[in-house]
C-alpha positions in Angstrom: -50.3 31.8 3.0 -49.9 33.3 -0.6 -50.1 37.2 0.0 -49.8 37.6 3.6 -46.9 39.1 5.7 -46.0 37.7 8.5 -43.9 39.3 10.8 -42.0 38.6 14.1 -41.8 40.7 17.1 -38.5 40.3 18.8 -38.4 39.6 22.0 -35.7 41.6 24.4 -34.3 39.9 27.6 -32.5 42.0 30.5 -29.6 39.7 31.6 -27.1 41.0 34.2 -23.4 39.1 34.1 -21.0 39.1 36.0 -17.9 40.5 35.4 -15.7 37.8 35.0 -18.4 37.0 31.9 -18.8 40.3 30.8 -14.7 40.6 30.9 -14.9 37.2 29.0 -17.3 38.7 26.6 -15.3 41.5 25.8 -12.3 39.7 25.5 -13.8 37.7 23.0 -14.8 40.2 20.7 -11.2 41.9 21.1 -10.0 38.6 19.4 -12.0 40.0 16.2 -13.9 36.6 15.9 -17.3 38.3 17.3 -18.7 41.7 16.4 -21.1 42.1 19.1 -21.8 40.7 22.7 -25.0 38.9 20.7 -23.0 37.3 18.5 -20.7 35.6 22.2 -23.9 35.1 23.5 -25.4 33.3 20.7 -22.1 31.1 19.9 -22.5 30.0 23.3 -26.4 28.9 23.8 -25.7 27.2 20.4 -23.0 24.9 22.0 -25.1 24.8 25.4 -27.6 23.3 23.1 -25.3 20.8 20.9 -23.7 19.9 24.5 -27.1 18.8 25.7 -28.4 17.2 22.3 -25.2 14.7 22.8 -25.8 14.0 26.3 -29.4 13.5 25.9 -28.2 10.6 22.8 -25.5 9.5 25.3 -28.2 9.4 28.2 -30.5 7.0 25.2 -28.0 4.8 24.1 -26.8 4.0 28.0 -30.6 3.2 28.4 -30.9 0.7 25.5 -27.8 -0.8 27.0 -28.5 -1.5 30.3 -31.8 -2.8 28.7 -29.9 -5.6 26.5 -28.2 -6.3 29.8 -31.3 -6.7 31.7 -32.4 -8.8 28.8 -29.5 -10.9 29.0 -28.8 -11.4 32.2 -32.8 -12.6 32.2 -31.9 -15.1 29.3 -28.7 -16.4 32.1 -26.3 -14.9 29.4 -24.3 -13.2 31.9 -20.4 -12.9 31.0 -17.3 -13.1 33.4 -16.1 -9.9 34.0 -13.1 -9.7 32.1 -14.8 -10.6 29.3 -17.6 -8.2 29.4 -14.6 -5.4 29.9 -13.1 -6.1 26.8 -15.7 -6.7 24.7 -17.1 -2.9 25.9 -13.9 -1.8 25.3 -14.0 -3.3 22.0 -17.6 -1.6 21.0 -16.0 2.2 22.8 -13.1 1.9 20.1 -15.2 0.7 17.6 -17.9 3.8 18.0 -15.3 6.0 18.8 -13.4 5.0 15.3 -16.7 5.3 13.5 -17.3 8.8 15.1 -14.0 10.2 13.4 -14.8 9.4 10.1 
């Protein structure tokens, strides 16, 4: 690509709001943290999508669960109740303590 220019057309998108979001928009800006309605409106797609990478991992590692149950349970090593509730409430502290650090 040595001595070639590439450039990108940006795209514009009409979007009507509301005005509960457009007084939301405005209001943040007001607090100084955003410069521009783009800038709210970018912030917020940008969570949308980190919201929606974490439940799309969540959604994976509930899958590879109930498949090791399946497995189990196949393999008769089914556990009383009890004791299946406390050992997953051993593994949520567990990830959840590995998560804050």
């Amino acid at each position: 690509m040595r001595g070639k220019k590439i450039h990108f057309s940006r795209a514009v998108m009409q979007v009507f709001l509301t005005p509960e979001l457009e007084q939301l928009i405005h209001h943040q800006i007001a607090t100084g943290k955003y410069q521009s309605a783009l800038e709210v409106i970018t912030a917020g797609l940008h969570l949308l999508e980190q919201q929606n990478d974490i439940y799309e991992g969540r959604l994976m590692e509930l899958q590879q669960d109930a498949q090791i149950g399946q497995e189990a349970a196949q393999r008769e090593e089914v556990l009383e109740g009890s004791t299946a509730i406390n050992q997953i409430r051993e593994n949520l502290q567990l990830r959840h303590a590995i998560s804050e650090s």
